[in-house]
C-alpha positions in Angstrom: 0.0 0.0 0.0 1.3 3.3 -0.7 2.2 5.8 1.9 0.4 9.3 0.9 0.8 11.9 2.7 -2.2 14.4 3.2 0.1 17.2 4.0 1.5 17.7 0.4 0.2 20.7 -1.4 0.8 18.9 -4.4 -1.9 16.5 -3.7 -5.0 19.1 -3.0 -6.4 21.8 -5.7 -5.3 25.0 -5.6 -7.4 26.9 -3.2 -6.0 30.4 -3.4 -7.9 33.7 -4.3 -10.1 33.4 -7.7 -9.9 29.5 -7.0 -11.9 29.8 -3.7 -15.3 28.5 -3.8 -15.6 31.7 -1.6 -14.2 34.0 -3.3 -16.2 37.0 -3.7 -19.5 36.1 -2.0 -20.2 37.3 1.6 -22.4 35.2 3.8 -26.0 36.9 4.5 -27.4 38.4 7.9 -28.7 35.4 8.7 -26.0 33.7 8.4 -24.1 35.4 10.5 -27.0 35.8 12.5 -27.2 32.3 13.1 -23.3 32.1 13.2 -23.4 34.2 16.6 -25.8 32.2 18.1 -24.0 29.3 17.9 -20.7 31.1 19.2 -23.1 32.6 22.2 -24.4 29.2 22.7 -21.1 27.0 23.0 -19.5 29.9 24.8 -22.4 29.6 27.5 -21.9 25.9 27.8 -18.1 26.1 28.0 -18.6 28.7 31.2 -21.2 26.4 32.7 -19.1 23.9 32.3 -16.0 25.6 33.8 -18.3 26.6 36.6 -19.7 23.2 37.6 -15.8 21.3 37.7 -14.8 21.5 41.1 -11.3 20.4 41.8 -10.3 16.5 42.1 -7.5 14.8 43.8 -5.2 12.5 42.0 -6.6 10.0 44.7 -9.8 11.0 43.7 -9.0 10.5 40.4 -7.7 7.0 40.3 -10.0 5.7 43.2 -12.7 6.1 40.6 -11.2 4.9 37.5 -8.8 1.8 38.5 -8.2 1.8 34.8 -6.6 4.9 34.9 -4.3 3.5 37.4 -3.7 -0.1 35.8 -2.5 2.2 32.9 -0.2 4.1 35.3 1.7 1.5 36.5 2.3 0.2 32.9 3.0 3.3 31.5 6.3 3.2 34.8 6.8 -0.3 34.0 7.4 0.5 30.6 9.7 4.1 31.1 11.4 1.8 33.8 12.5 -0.7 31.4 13.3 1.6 29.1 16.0 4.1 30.9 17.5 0.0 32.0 17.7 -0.7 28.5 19.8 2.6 27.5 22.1 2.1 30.7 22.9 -1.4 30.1 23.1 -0.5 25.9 26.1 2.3 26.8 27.5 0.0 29.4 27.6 -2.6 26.4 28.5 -0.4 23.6 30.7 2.5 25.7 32.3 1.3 28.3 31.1 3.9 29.6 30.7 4.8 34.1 27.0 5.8 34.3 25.0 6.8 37.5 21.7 5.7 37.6 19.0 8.1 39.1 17.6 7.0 42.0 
């Protein structure tokens, strides 16, 4: 399967100026209307929604989603394993004194 890459310019029609399906209209009243509306309604929800949060512990946090903490202690096992992995790799390859952080 080919790799393609949907960052290349290349790949996409030219969407500059003249070649904008935009180019030269300008939405109605309505529109616009209706475009502030929507702005006025998600920024209401985002403050309510800032409002309501009130401020959890980390204990908190993983009492109620033991997931969460399964995923934690994988996630250490992992970075654990990894900064062994580098120590004994220069020890192998560099002769090298290292000091491992305690």
């Amino acid at each position: 399967m080919d790799n393609i890459n949907v960052n290349q310019t290349s790949n996409r029609p030219d969407r500059r100026g003249a070649n904008n399906p935009m180019y030269g209209r300008h939405h109605s009243a309505i529109t616009r209307q209706k475009q502030s509306d929507a702005a006025i309604r998600r920024n209401q929800q985002y403050k309510k929604a800032l409002d309501s949060q009130h401020h959890v512990t980390m204990d908190e946090f993983l009492s109620n989603n033991p997931s969460v903490k399964e995923y934690i202690k994988v996630l250490a096992n992992k970075i654990i394993k990894e900064e062994i992995d580098k120590c004994v790799w220069q020890i192998q390859h560099q002769n090298q004194r290292i000091s491992i952080p305690l």
